[in-house]
BALUMKOL-429815 format. One record per residue (C-alpha): x, y, z; residue in one letter. Coordinates in steps of 0.5 Angstrom, whole numbers, padded with zeros to 4 digits, always signed. Layout:
! BALUMKOL-429815
XYZA ...
***
This chain:
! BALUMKOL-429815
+0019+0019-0092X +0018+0016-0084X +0010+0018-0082X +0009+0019-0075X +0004+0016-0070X +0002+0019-0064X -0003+0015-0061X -0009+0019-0057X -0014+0016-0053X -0020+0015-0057X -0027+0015-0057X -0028+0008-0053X -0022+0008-0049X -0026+0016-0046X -0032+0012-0046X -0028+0006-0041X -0024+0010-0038X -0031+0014-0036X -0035+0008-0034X -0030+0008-0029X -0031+0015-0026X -0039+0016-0027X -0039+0009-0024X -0035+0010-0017X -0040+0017-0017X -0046+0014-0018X -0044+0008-0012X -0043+0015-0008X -0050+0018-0009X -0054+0011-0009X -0051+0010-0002X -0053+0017+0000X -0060+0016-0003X -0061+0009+0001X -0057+0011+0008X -0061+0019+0008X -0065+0017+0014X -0059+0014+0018X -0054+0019+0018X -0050+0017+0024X -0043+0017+0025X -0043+0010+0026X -0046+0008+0019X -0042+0014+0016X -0035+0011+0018X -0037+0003+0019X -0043+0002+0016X -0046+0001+0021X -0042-0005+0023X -0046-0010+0019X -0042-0011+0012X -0039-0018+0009X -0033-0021+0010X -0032-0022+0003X -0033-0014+0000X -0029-0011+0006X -0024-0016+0004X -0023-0014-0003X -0024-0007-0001X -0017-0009+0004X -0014-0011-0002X -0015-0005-0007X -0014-0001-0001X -0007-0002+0000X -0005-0003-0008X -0005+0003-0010X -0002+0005-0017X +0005+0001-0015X +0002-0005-0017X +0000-0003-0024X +0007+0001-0026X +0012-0002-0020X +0011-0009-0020X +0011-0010-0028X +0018-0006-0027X +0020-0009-0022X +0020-0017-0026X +0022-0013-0031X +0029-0010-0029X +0030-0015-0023X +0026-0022-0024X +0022-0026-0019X +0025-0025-0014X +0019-0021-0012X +0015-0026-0012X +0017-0029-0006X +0014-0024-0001X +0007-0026-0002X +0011-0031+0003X +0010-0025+0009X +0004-0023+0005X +0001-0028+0008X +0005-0028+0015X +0003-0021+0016X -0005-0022+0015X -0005-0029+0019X -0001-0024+0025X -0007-0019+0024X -0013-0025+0025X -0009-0027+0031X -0008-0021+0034X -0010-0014+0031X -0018-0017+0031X -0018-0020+0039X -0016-0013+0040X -0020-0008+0036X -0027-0011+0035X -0029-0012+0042X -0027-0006+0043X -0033-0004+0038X -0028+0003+0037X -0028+0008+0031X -0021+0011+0030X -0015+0006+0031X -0012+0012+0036X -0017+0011+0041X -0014+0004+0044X -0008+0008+0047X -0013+0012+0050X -0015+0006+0053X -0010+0002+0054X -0006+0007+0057X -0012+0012+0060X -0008+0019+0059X -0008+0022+0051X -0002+0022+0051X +0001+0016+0047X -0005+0017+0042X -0004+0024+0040X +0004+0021+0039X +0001+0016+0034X -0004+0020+0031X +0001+0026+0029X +0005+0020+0025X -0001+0017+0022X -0004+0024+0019X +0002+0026+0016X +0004+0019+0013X -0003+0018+0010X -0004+0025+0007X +0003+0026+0004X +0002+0019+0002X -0005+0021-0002X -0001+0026-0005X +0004+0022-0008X -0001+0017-0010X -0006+0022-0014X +0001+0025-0017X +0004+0019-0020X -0002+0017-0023X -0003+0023-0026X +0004+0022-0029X +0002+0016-0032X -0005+0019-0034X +0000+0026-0038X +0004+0020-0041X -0002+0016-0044X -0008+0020-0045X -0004+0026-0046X -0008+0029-0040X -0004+0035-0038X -0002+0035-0030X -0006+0038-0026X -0012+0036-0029X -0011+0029-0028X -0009+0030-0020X -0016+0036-0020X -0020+0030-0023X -0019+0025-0019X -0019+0029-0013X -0026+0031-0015X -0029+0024-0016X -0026+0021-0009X -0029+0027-0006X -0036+0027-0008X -0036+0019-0008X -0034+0019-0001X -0036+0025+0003X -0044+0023+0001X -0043+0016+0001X -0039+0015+0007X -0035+0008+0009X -0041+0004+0004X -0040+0007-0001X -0032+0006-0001X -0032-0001+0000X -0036-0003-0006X -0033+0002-0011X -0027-0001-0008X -0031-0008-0010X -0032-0005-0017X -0026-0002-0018X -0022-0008-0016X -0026-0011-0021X -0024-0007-0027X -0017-0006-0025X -0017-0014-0025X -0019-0014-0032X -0015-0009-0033X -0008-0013-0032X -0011-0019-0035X -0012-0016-0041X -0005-0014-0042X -0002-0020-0039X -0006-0024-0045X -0005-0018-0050X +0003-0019-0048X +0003-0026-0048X +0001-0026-0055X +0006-0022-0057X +0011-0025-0055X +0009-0032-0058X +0007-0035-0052X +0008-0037-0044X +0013-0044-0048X +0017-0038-0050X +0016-0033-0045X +0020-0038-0041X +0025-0040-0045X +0026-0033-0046X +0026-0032-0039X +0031-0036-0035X +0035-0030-0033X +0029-0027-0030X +0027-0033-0025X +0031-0032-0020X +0026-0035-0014X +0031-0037-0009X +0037-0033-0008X +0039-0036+0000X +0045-0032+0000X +0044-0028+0008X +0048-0022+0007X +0043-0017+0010X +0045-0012+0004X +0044-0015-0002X +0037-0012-0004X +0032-0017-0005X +0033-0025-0002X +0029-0031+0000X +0031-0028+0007X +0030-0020+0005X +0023-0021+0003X +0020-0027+0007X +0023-0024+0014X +0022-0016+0012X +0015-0017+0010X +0010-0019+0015X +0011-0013+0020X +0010-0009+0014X +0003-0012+0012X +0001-0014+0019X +0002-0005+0020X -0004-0005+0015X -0008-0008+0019X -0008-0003+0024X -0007+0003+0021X -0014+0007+0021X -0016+0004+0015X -0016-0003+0016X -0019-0002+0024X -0025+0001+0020X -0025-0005+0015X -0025-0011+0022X -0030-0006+0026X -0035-0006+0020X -0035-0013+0021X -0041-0016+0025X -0037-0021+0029X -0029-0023+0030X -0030-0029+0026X -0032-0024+0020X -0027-0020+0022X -0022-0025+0021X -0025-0028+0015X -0023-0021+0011X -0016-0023+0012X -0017-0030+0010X -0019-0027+0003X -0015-0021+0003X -0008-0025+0003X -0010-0030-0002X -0012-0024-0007X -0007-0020-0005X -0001-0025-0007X -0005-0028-0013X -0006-0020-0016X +0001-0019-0014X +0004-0026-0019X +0000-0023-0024X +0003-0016-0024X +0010-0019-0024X +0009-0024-0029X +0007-0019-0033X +0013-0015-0033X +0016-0022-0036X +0011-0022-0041X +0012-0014-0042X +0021-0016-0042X +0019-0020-0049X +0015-0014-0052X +0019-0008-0051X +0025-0009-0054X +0026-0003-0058X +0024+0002-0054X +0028+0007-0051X +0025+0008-0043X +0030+0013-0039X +0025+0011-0032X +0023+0005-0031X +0015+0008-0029X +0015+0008-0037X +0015+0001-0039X +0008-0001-0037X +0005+0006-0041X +0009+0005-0046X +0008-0002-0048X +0001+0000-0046X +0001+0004-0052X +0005+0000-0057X +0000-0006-0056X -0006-0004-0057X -0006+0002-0060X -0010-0002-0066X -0016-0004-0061X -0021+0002-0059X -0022+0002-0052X -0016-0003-0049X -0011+0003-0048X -0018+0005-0044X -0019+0001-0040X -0012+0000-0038X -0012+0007-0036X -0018+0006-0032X -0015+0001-0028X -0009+0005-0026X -0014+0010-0024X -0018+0005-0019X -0013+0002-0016X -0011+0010-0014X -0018+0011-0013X -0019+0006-0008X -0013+0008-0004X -0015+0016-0004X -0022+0015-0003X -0020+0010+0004X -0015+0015+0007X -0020+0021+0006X -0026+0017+0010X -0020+0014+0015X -0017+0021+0016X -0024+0024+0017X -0026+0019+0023X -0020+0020+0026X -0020+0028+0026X -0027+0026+0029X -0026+0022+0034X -0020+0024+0037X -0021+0031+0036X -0028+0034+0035X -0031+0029+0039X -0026+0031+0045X -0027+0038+0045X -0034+0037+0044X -0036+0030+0047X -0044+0032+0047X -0044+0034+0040X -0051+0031+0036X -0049+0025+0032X -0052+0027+0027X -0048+0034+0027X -0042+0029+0027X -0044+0027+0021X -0045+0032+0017X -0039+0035+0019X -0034+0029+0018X -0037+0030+0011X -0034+0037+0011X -0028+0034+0014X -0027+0029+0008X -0027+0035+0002X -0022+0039+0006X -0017+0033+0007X -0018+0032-0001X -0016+0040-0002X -0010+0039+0002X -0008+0032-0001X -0009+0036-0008X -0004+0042-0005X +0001+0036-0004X +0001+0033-0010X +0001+0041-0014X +0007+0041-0009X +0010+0035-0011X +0010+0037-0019X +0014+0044-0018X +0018+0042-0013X +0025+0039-0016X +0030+0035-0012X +0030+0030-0007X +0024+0033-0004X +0020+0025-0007X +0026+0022-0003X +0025+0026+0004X +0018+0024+0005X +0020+0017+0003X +0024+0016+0008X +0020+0020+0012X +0013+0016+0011X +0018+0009+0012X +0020+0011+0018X +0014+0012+0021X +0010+0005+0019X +0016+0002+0023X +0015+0004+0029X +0008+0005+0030X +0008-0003+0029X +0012-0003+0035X +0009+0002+0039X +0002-0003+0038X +0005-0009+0039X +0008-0006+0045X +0002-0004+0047X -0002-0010+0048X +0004-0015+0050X +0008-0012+0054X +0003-0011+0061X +0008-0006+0065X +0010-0001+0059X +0008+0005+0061X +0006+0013+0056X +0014+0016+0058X +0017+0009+0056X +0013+0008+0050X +0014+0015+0047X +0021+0015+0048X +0022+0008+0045X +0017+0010+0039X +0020+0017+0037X +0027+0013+0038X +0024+0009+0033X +0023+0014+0028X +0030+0018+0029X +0033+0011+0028X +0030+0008+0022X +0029+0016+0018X +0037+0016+0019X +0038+0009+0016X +0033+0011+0011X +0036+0018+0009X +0043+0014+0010X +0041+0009+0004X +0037+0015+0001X +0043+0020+0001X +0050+0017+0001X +0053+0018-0006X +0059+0012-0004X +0052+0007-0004X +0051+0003-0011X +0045+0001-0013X +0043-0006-0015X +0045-0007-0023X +0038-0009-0027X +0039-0016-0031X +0042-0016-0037X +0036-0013-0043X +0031-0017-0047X +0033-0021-0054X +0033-0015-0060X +0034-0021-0065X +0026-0021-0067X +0026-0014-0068X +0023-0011-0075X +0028-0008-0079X +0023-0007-0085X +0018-0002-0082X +0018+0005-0083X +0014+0008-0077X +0017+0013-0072X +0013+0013-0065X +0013+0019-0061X +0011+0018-0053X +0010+0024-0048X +0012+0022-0040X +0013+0028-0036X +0014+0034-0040X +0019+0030-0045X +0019+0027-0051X +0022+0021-0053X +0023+0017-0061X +0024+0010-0062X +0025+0009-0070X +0024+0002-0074X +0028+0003-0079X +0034+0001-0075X +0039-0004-0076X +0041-0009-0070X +0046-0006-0067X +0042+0001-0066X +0036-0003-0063X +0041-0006-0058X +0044+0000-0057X +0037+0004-0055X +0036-0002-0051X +0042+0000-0047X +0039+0007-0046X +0035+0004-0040X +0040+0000-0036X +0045+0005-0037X +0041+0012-0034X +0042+0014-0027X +0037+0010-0024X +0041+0002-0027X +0047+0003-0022X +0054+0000-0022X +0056-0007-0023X +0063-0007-0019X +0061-0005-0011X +0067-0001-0008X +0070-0001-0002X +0065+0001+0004X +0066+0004+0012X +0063+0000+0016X +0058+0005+0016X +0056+0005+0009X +0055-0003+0011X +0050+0000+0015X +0046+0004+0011X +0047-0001+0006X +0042-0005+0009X +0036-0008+0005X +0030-0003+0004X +0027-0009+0006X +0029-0010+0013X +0027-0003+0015X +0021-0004+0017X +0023-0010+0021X +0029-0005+0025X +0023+0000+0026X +0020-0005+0030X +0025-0008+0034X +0027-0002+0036X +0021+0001+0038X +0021-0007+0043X +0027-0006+0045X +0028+0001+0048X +0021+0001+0051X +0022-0007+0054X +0029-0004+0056X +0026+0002+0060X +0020-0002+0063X +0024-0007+0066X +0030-0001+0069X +0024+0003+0072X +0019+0000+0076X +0013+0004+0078X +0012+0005+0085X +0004+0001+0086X +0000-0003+0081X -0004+0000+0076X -0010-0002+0073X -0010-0004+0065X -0016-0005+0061X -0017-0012+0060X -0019-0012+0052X -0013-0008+0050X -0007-0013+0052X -0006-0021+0049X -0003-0026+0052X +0003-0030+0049X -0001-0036+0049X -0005-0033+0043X +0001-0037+0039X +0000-0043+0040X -0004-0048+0036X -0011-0050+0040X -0009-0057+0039X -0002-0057+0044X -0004-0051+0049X -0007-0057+0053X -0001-0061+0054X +0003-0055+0054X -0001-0050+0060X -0005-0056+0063X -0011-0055+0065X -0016-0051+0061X -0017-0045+0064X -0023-0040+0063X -0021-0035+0058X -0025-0028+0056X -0030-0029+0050X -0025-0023+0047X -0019-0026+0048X -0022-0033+0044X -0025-0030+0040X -0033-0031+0041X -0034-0024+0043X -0041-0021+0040X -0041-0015+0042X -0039-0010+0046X -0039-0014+0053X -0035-0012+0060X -0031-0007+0056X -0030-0004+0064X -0027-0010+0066X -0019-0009+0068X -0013-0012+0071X -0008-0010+0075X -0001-0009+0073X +0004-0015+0076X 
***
């Protein structure tokens, strides 16, 4: 006879998982207790702009991670190796480019919504209203992916069915953040970043242990750390060139998102602001590491399983481990749902400020500030609705809905960095001209996207070669069910050697491995067959040269005067110790661009546009 186990949660694993909940709303409901005399806007969405860098820079990091970095990342070391690794590279480039430019601009402007700055830097609504629509879109379809991939992974573990995980999780970060406001986000971001921490350690040491220790882990692993791969064709997936180029742009775009200008404005002082960053980046790259070396160590103790999507790796082994330890499959569940918390909760309040600063403070500027306020936090609730239809949306519609809005959310992120670099160093760029090269941005890198996306003559990368199957059991008879997206799948120990090495193989042979032999290409097939990590990058340069193209082709007939916080210099580059043998004598140069600005002084200050 061969006895079935289905693992379900237990008590303790409801108990962890339920800490994790009650406790991000207990956060909400102090903060909304203890702020009840200051229901103001700028507390609601800054707080108060009096918040320490080492919190907000936690809150950056967890903000921005997602569940991608508990199921994708392992899958990734996993299938691909350690080449991921290497990002952590443009990691913190991106950071270091957001404390040197982002923070100078941002923070002496003391503005509340990011899309504000275009308003000033170009006097007309015109360019923020472009920006606006492509982040409101891109935030809320990307919240709805968030909330339906973590449910997916919830109906996997916990047997929770679909819809009442996406409603749960909606719930929780509409209470907690409609009544606590920016507050109470960043410290259920801090303890929630606590808790997913734990989380990925207690699986990579539980795995470690299985797989008979990190000496044999790395003996075992050879194949997978492949750090340094030079080769500089632009198509192969990920290199040394792919991953430290491609990356910074894309992290120094999370800095001027909605999200991370409330982060840098709720700081005190730009030295604070530049503080978040100098934390955030070495947390980010130090979580990241841990996340990939747990697909190493996950690569040792999966070797019997049949998985026919890579999402499934880290539940399953999830569940094969610690299904003998009350309140581990818990707390792993509950990590995966604050790193979904966090980001869910951040785009809720972000999209909140910008729907009140830009447009219900427009139309109605005299509005008091406590009716703000109070409206913002009806704001909140709405937008939570509408991110729980999306996701409802995602689990009914088939086909290649998931890649369109991919494409789509790629291509926006892109251009937006570069219509914001644009903006503060190139002096004669003006709304037409940006616009244009802004959209032309987005058309370019969604075709790209799409490209790459739909074109069947495109291969994809072949995963490495499948784990060691010679320590499997051969004696055991147990049979092990597991249920992930509305199928069921069996992987039985009472095989032989060769039925484990074939089930191995289901993996790397489904839809989703790719080929090994790569077939003649057209030049526009080569095209579309550009690394995924370049596009963000084409996004910006395309928007820079467009935009640098026209301004120069079409000069303005008289000088126009630019606000004089909302452009850099390109001195900013260069390192305090050579720009007096490089520029000479020291000039006098304004508090906001160097950095001692304190408060919110001669934001009136212009200067003509040579």
């Amino acid at each position: 006879m061969t006895t079935e186990l289905i693992h379900q949660f237990g008590v303790a694993d409801y108990i962890v998982f339920g800490i994790l909940m009650f406790g991000s709303v207990a956060i909400g409901i102090f903060f909304a207790i203890r702020d009840k005399r200051h229901n103001t806007t700028t507390n609601y969405f800054l707080g108060n702009r009096k918040l320490g860098a080492f919190p907000v820079g936690l809150s950056f990091v967890v903000t921005f991670q997602s569940s991608i970095l508990i199921l994708g990342f392992p899958a990734e070391a996993y299938a691909y190796g350690l080449q991921y690794a290497m990002q952590c590279i443009g990691v913190l480039a991106g950071y270091l480019l957001a404390a040197l430019i982002a923070v100078p601009i941002f923070h002496p402007l003391k503005i509340t919504s990011v899309y504000e700055y275009y308003q000033l830097r170009y006097g007309t609504n015109a360019v923020r209203y472009v920006a606006l629509t492509l982040g409101v879109i891109h935030y809320t379809f990307y919240m709805g992916i968030v909330m339906y991939g973590t449910a997916l992974a919830l109906e996997s573990a916990a047997g929770l069915p679909l819809w009442s995980s996406i409603v749960m999780f909606s719930l929780v970060a509409i209470i907690y953040t409609s009544i606590g406001g920016f507050k109470a986000v960043i410290w259920t971001d801090v303890f929630q970043s606590l808790i997913m921490i734990i989380g990925i350690l207690a699986v990579l040491i539980k795995c470690t242990i299985e797989a008979g220790g990190p000496a044999n882990i790395a003996r075992l692993s050879s194949s997978r750390v492949n750090l340094f791969n030079f080769n500089p064709d632009p198509t192969i997936r990920h290199t040394f060139w792919t991953l430290v180029f491609g990356a910074p742009t894309q992290f120094f775009y999370l800095a001027i998102t909605q999200a991370g200008i409330q982060r840098i404005n709720s700081t005190p002082t730009m030295k604070e602001a530049r503080r978040v960053f100098f934390i955030a980046a070495p947390i980010y790259a130090l979580t990241w590491i841990l996340a990939l070396f747990q697909g190493l160590t996950i690569f040792h103790t999966t070797a019997t399983k049949v998985v026919t999507h890579s999402a499934q790796i880290v539940p399953f082994t999830m569940l094969e481990l610690f299904h003998d330890n009350p309140g581990l499959p818990g707390l792993f569940i509950a990590a995966l749902s604050a790193a979904s918390l966090s980001t869910i909760s951040s785009g809720l309040n972000s999209l909140a400020a910008v729907t009140y600063e830009d447009f219900i403070k427009a139309f109605a500027p005299n509005i008091k500030d406590t009716t703000g306020a109070n409206i913002s936090k009806f704001v909140v609730v709405l937008y939570g609705f509408i991110s729980v239809g999306f996701a409802f949306l995602l689990s009914n519609v088939k086909g290649p809905l998931g890649q369109v809005l991919a494409a789509f959310m790629g291509a926006v992120s892109g251009p937006e960095a570069g219509l914001f670099l644009v903006s503060v160093f190139i002096y004669k760029a003006r709304p037409k001209v940006v616009i244009i090269g802004t959209l032309t941005g987005v058309a370019f890198t969604l075709w790209l996207t799409c490209g790459q996306n739909f074109s069947a003559s495109i291969p994809n990368t072949p995963y490495l070669p499948s784990g060691p199957t010679d320590q499997c059991p051969r004696n055991s008879n147990i049979t092990y069910r597991y249920s992930y997206s509305n199928s069921t799948i069996w992987y039985s120990n009472n095989t032989n050697e060769n039925e484990y090495s074939v089930r191995m193989n289901i993996f790397h042979t489904s839809t989703e491995s790719g080929h090994s032999e790569i077939p003649s290409r057209s030049a526009l097939n080569t095209f579309y067959s550009i690394s995924y990590m370049y596009f963000h990058l084409i996004g910006v340069i395309t928007v820079i040269f467009v935009s640098t193209i026209i301004s120069l082709l079409i000069q303005p007939k008289k000088s126009e005067p630019i606000h004089a916080h909302t452009t850099l210099p390109f001195s900013i580059f260069i390192p305090p110790f050579l720009k007096k043998r490089i520029m000479g004598k020291k000039k006098n140069i304004p508090a906001w661009q160097n950095g001692t600005a304190k408060g919110n002084e001669d934001l009136e200050e212009s200067v003509p546009l040579n």
